[in-house]
C-alpha positions as CSV (number, residue, x, y, z in Angstrom):
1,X,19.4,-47.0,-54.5
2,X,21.9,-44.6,-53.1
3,X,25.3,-44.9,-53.0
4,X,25.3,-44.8,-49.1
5,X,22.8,-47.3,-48.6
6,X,24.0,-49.7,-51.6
7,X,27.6,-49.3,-49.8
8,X,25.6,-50.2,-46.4
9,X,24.4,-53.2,-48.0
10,X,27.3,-54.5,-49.4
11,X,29.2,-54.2,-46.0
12,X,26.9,-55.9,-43.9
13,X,27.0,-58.9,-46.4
14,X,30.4,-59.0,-46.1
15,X,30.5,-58.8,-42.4
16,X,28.2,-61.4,-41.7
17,X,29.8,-63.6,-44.9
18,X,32.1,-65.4,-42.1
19,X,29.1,-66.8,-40.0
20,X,28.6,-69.5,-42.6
21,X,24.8,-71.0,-42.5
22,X,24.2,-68.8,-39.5
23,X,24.5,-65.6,-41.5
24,X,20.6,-65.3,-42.8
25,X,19.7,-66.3,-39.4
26,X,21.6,-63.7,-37.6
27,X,20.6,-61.0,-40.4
28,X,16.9,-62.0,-40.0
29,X,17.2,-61.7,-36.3
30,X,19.2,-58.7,-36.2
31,X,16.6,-56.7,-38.7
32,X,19.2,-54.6,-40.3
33,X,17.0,-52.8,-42.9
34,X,19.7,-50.5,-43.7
35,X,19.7,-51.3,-47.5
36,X,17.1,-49.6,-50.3
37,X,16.4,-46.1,-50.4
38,X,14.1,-45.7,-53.5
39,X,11.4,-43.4,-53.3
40,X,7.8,-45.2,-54.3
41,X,5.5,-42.7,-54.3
42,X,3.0,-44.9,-56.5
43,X,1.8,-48.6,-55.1
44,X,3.4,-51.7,-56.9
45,X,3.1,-55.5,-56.2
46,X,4.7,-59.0,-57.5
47,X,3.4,-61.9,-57.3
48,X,4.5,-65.5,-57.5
49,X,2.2,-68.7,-58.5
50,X,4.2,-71.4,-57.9
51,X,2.9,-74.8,-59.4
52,X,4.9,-77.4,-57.0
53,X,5.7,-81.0,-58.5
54,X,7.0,-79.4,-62.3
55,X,3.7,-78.7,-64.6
56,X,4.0,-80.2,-67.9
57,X,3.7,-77.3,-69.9
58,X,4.1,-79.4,-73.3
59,X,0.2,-80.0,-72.7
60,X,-0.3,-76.3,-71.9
61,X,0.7,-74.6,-74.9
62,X,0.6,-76.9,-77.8
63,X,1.5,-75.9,-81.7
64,X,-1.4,-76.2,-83.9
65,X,0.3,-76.0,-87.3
66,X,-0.7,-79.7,-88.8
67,X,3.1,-80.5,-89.0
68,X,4.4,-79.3,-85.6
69,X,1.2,-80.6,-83.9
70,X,2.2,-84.4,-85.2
71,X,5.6,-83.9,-84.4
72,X,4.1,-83.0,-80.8
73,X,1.6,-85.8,-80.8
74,X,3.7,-88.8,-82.1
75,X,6.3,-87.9,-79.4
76,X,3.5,-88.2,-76.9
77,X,2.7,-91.4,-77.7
78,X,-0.3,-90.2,-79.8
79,X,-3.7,-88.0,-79.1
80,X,-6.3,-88.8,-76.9
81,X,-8.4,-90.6,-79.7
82,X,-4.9,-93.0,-80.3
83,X,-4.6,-93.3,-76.5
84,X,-1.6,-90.9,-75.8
85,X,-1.6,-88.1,-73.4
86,X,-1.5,-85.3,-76.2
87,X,-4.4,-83.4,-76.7
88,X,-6.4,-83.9,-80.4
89,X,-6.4,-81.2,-82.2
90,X,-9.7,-80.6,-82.8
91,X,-10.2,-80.2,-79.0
92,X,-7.6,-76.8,-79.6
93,X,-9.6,-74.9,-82.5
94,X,-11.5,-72.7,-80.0
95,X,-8.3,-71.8,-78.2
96,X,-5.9,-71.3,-80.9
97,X,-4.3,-68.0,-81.0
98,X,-1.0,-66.6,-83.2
99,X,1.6,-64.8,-81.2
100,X,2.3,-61.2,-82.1
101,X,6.3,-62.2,-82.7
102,X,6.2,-65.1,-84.8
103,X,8.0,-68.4,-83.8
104,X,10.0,-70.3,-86.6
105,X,8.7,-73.4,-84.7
106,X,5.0,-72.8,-85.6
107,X,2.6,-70.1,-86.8
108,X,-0.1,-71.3,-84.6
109,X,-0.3,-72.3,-81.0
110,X,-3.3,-73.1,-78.6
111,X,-4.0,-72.9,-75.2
112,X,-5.2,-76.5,-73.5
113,X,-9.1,-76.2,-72.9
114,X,-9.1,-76.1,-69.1
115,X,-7.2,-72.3,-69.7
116,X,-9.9,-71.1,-72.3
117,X,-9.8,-68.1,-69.6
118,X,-6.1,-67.3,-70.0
119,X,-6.9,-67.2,-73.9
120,X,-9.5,-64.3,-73.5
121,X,-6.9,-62.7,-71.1
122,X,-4.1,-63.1,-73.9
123,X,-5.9,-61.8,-76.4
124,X,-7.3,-58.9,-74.6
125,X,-2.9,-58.3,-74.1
126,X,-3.0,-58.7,-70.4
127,X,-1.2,-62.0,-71.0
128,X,2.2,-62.4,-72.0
129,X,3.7,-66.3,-72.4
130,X,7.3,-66.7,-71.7
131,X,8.3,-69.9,-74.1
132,X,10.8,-72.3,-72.5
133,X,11.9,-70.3,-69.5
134,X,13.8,-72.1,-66.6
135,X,17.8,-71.8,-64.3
136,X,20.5,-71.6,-66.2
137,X,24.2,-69.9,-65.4
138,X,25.0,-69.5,-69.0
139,X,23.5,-69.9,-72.2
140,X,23.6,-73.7,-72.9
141,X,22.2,-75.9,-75.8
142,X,22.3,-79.8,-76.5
143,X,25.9,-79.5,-77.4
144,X,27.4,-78.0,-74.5
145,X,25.4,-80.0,-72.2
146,X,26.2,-83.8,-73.3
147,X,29.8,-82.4,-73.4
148,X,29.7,-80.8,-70.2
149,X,31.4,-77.6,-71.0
150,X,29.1,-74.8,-69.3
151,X,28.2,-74.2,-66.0
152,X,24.6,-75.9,-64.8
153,X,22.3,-75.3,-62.2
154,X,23.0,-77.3,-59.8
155,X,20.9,-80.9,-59.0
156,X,18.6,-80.9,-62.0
157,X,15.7,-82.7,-62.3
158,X,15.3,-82.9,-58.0
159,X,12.0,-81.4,-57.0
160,X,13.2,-80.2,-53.6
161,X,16.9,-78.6,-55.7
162,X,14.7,-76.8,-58.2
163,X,11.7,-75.6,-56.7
164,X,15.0,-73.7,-54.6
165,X,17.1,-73.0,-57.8
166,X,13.6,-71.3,-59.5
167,X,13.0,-69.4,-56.3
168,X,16.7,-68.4,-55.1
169,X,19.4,-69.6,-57.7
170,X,21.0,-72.2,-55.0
171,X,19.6,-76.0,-54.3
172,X,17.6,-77.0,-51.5
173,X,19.1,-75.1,-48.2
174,X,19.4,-71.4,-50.3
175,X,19.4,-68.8,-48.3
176,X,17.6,-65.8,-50.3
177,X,15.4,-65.3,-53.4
178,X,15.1,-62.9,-55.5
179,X,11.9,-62.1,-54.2
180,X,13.0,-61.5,-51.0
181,X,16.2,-59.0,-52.7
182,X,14.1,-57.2,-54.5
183,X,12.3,-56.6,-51.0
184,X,15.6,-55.6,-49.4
185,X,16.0,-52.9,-51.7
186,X,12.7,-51.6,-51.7
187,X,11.5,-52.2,-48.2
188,X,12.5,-48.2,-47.2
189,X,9.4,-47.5,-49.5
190,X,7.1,-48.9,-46.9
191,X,6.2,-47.3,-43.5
192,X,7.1,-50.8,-42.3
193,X,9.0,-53.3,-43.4
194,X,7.4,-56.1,-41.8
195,X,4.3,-56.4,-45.1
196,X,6.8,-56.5,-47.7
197,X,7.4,-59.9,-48.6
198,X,3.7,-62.1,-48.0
199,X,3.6,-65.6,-48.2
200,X,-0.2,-67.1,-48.1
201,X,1.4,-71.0,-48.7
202,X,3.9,-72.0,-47.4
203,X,7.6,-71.0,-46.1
204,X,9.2,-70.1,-49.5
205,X,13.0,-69.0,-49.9
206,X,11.9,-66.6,-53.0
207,X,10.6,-64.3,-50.0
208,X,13.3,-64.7,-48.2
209,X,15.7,-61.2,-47.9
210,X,19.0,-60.5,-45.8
211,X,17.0,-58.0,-44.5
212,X,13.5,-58.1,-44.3
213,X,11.2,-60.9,-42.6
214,X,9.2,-63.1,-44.6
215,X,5.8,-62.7,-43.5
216,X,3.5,-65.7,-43.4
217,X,-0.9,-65.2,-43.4
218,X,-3.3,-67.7,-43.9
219,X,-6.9,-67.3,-46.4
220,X,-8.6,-66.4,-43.6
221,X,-6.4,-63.7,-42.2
222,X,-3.0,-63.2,-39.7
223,X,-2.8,-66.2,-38.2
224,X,-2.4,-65.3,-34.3
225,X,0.3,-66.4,-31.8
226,X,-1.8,-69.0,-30.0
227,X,-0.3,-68.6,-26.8
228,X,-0.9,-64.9,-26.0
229,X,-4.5,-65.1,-28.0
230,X,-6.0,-68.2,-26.7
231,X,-6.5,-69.2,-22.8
232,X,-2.9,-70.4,-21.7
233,X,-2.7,-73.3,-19.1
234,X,-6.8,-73.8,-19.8
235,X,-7.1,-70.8,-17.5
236,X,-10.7,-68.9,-18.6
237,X,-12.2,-65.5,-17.2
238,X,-10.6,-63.3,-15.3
239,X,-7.7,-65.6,-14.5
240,X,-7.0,-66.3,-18.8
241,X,-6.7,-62.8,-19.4
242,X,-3.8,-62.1,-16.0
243,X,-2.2,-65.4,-18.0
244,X,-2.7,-64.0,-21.1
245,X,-0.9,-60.5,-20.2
246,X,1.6,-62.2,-18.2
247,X,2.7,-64.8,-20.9
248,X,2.7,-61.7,-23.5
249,X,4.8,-59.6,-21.3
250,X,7.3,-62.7,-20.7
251,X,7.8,-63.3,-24.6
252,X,8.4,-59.6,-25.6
253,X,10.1,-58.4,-23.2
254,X,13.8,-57.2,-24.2
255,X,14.7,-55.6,-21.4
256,X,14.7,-58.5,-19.1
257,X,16.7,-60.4,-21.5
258,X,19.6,-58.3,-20.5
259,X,23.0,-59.0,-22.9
260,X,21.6,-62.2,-23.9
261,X,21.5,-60.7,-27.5
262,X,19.7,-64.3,-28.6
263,X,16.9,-63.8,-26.1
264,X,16.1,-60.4,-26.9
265,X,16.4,-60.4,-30.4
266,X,13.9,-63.5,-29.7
267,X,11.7,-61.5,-27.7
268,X,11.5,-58.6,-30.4
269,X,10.8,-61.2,-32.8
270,X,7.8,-62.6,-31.3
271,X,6.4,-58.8,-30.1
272,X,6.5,-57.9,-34.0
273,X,4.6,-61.0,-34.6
274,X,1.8,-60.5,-32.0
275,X,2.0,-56.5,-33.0
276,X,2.1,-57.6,-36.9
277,X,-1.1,-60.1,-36.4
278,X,-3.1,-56.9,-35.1
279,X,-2.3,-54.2,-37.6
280,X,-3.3,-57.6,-40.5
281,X,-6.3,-58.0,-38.3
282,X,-7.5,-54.5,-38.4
283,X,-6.8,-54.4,-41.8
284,X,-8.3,-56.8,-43.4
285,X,-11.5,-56.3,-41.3
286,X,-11.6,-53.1,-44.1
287,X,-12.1,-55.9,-46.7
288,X,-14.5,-58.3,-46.0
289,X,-14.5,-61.7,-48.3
290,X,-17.7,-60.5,-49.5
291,X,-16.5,-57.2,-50.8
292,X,-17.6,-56.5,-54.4
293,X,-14.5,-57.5,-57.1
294,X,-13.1,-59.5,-54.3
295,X,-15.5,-62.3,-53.5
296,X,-14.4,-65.7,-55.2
297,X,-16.9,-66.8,-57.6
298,X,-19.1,-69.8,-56.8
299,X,-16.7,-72.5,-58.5
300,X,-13.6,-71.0,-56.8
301,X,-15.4,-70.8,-53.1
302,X,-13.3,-73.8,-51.8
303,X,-10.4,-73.6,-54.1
304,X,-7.2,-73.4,-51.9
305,X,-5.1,-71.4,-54.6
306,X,-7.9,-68.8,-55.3
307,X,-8.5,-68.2,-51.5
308,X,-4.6,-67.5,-51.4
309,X,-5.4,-65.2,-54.1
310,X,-8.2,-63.7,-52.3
311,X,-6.5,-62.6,-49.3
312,X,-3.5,-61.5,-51.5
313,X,-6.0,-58.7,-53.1
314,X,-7.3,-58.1,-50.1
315,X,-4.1,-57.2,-48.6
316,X,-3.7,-55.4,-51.4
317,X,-6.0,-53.4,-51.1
318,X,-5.9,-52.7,-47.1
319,X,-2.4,-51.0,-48.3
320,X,-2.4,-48.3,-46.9
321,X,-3.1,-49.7,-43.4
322,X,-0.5,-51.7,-43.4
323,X,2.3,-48.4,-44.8
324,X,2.9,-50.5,-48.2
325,X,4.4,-49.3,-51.6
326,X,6.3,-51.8,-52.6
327,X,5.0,-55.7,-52.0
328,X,6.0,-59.0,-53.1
329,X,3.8,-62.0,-52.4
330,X,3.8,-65.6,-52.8
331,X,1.0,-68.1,-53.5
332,X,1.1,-71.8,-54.3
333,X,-0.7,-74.9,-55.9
334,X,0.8,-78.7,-55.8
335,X,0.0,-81.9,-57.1
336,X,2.3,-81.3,-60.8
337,X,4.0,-84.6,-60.1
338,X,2.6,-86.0,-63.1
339,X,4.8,-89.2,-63.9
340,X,1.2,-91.0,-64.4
341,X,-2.7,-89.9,-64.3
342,X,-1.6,-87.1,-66.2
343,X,-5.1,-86.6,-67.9
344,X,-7.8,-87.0,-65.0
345,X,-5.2,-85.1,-62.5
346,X,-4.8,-81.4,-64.8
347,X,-8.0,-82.1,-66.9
348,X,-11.5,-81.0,-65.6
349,X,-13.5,-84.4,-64.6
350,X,-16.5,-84.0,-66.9
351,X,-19.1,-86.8,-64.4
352,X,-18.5,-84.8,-61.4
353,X,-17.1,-81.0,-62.5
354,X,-14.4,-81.5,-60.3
355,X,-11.5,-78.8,-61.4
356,X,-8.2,-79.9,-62.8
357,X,-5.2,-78.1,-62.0
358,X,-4.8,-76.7,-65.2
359,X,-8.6,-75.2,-64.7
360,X,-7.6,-74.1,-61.6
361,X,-4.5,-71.9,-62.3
362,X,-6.6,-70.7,-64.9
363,X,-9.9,-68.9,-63.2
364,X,-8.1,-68.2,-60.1
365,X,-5.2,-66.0,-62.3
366,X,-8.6,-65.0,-64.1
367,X,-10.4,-64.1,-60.9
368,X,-7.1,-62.6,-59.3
369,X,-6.8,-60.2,-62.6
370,X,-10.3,-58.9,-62.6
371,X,-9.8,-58.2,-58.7
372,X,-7.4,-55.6,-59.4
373,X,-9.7,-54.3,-62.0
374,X,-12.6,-53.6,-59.4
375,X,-9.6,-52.0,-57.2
376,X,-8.1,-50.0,-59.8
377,X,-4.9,-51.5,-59.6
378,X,-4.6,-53.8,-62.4
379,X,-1.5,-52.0,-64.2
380,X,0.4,-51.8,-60.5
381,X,0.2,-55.6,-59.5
382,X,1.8,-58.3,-61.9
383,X,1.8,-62.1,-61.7
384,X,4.1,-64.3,-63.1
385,X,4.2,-68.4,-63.0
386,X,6.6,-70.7,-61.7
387,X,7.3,-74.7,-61.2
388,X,10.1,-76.5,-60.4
389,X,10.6,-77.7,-63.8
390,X,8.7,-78.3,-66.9
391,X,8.8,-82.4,-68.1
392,X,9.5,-84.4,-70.7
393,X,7.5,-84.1,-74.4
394,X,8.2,-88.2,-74.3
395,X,5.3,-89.6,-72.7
396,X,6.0,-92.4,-70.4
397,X,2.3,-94.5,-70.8
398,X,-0.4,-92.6,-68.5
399,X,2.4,-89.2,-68.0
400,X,5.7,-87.6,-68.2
401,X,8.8,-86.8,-66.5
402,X,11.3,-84.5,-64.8
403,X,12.4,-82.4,-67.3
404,X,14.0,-78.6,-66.9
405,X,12.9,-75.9,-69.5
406,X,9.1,-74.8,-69.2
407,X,6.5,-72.5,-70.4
408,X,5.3,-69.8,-67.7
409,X,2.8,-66.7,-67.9
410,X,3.3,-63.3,-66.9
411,X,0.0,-61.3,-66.1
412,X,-1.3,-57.6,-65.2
413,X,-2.2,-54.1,-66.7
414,X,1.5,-53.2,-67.2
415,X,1.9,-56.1,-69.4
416,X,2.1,-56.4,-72.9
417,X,0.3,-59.1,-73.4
418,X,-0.6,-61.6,-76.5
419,X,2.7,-62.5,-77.2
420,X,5.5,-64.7,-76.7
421,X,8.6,-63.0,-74.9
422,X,11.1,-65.6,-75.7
423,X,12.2,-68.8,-78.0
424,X,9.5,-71.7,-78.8
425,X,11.9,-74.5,-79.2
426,X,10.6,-76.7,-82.2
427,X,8.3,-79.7,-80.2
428,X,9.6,-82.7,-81.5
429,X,12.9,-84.8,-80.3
430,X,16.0,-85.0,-81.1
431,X,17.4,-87.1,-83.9
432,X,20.4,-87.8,-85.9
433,X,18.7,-87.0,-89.2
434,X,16.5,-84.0,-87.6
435,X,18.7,-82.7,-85.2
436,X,17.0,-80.0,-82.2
437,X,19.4,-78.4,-80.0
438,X,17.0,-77.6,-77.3
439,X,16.6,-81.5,-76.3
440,X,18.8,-82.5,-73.6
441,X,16.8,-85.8,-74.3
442,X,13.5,-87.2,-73.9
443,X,12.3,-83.9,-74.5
444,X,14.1,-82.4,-71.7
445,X,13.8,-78.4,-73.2
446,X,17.2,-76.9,-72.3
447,X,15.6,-73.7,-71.4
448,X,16.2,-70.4,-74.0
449,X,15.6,-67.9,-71.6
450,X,17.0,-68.0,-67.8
451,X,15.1,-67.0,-64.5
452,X,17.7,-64.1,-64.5
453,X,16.0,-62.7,-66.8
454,X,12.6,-63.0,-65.4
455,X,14.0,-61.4,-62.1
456,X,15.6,-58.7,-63.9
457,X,12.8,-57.5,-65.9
458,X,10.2,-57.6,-63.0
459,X,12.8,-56.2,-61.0
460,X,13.4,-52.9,-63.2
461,X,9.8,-52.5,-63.1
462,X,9.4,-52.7,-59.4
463,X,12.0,-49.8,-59.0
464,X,15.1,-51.6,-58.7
465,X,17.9,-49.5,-59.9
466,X,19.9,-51.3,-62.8
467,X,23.6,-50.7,-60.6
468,X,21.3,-53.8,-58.5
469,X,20.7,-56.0,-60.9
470,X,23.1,-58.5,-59.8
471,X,22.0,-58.9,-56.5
472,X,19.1,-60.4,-57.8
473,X,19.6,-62.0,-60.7
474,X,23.3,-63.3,-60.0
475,X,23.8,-64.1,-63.7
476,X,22.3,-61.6,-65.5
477,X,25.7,-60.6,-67.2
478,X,25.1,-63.2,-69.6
479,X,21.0,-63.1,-70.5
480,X,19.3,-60.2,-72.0
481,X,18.3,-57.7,-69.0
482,X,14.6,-56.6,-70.4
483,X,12.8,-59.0,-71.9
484,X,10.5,-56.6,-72.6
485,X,6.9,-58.2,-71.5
486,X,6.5,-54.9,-69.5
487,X,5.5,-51.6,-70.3
């Protein structure tokens, strides 16, 4: 970023720091686009998989060495043959796998069964696990937090506060992510800044810049502003398409709003929409669902998350239409909320081949991955995982609970895959006479590596210059800045 347009930045922040709440508001409305001035002359993309409700990643990657799996077991209230929610080990031996940088917590680890296909991908080193991950301000461990002497994200354990803190570093009512920063200071890569932060779910504040407009698209394409594409007032014929023209004019126009700065900046608003809606159109109409490499396999054809996906790669690869460079996207899942039903809700059902969740996150990253491959694009588009927390190892009869620290993936080309990037913690609980400083209690990981981070290390890989780093990782001055998953 140059000096002139990081200075730009910086000032309109400050300028608009006095306007409280209203200041994304007014920066969103205003379109200020003055910050970023890399130059992108290749094609890269982020993406987000967020897994809403907290995924309970102690039944995702498990340890398989016999001591560390019973330490894991017995704190879930037993395997699956003793009627506890941890997997038996028997079921891991076709998924077991050792990481390249070994873990004093376990030589072995397995994948659970339903993500055989993010085994093949790990091994194959397009898969990189990131033990453990999750908020933090400052390095923290059991000590510090019963004795309250560091800093803490704030709200733990609230699904609304840290889906936000994941996603923007502030609790439910953030402002920006670092998704959407990363955006601002890339967005002067693209022709137009309006494709450079996606959302196929829902609203998300991880896309959401100072700067740039989040962008919102359904599976099935731009969704259209009803109004000016539909027959207003039930008029048909002739007499829809004068309402049509009429109702369009009346929206986008401007001019007519005179000085009434809300109205207009309204008005442009809306025209980029309708304007926006057409170039996606046009675009994906390039990249039919049936394309080769981006059709959904047979198994995925109504899977919400992999139809996200879908139109993800084929944005992707309509790129050019839409003046892209530099994207970040942002695709979801729910239904984590495991507290009970933990087994039939992220396990396949076996009677009527229904997908569990687990399964799910699975072939769609699978599917997602291979996509790139047909486009050529595999080492310019990386994935990474996300929840709102992990939960506990303690299992609370038919699940588990809110809990913070979690296991994520990280997945593309550019990665450098099969290994861990990070600290296992040991999976067993706390005790006086076996003490484990990564249990805030009930197996509540304290995480060993922060979201900052995460940000950080995508971020420098993206293009952002390292003079940025903290505006998007805001406590990255006291975590490791490359944690080194990328090449």
């Amino acid at each position: 970023m140059s000096h002139l347009s990081r200075r730009e930045y910086l000032k309109r922040l400050a300028a608009l720091a006095g306007l409280g709440s209203a200041a994304p508001f007014a920066l969103n409305l205003a379109g200020l686009g003055a910050a970023s001035a890399q130059s992108a002359p290749d094609y890269r993309a982020i993406v987000c998989l967020f897994m809403f409700g907290g995924n309970d990643h102690n039944n995702m990657i498990i340890p398989y060495d016999q001591a560390a799996y019973d330490a894991y077991a017995a704190a879930r209230s037993g395997n699956r043959t003793a009627g506890g929610i941890a997997y038996d080990r028997s079921q891991l031996t076709a998924t077991k796998f050792s990481p390249a940088t070994a873990q004093s917590s376990s030589a072995e680890f397995a994948f659970c069964p339903p993500m055989a296909p993010l085994q093949a991908l790990f091994t194959a080193g397009k898969l990189a696990i990131l033990p453990n991950i999750g908020p933090l301000i400052a390095p923290t461990n059991r000590t510090s937090y019963l004795a309250n002497s560091v800093a803490l994200p704030p709200k733990l354990f609230s699904h609304n506060d840290q889906q936000a803190v994941w996603q923007s570093y502030a609790a439910e009512g953030g402002k920006a992510g670092w998704g959407g920063r990363m955006g601002d200071l890339l967005a002067s890569s693209n022709s137009s800044t309006v494709f450079t932060a996606i959302s196929a779910s829902s609203n998300a504040v991880f896309l959401a810049g100072q700067n740039i407009f989040q962008y919102q698209i359904g599976t099935n394409g731009a969704t259209p502003v009803t109004a000016v594409n539909s027959s207003p007032f039930g008029l048909s014929g002739a007499a829809g398409t004068a309402a049509r023209t009429a109702l369009s004019q009346l929206v986008t126009d401007s001019v007519a709003a005179g000085t009434l700065y809300m109205e207009s900046d309204h008005a442009d608003l809306v025209k980029r929409s309708i304007d926006a809606s057409g170039t996606v159109s046009s675009a994906l109409a390039t990249v039919p669902t049936s394309t080769a490499g981006i059709s959904l396999p047979t198994a995925l054809a109504n899977n919400s998350l992999a139809l996200q996906l879908q139109v993800v790669a084929r944005l992707i690869a309509s790129r050019s239409s839409l003046g892209a460079k530099r994207q970040v996207f942002f695709v979801s899942i729910g239904g984590f909320d495991t507290h009970d039903n933990e087994i039939t809700t992220l396990e396949d059902n076996a009677n009527t081949g229904a997908l569990g969740l687990h399964s799910q996150v699975a072939r769609s990253m699978d599917y997602f991955y291979s996509a790139m491959g047909s486009l050529g694009l595999q080492n310019n588009v990386t994935l990474f995982t996300a929840s709102d927390f992990g939960r506990t190892l303690t299992s609370n009869g038919d699940g588990s609970d809110h809990g913070w620290g979690a296991h994520h993936f990280v997945l593309g080309g550019a990665v450098k895959g099969g290994d861990m990037y990070g600290t296992m913690p040991a999976v067993r609980l706390h005790t006086t006479a076996n003490p484990n400083l990564a249990d805030a209690g009930s197996g509540r990981f304290i995480p060993t590596t922060s979201v900052d981070s995460l940000a950080v290390t995508l971020g420098r890989w993206f293009g952002v210059s390292s003079a940025d780093f903290s505006l998007i990782a805001p406590n990255i001055a006291n975590f490791n800045n490359d944690l080194g998953f990328l090449a």
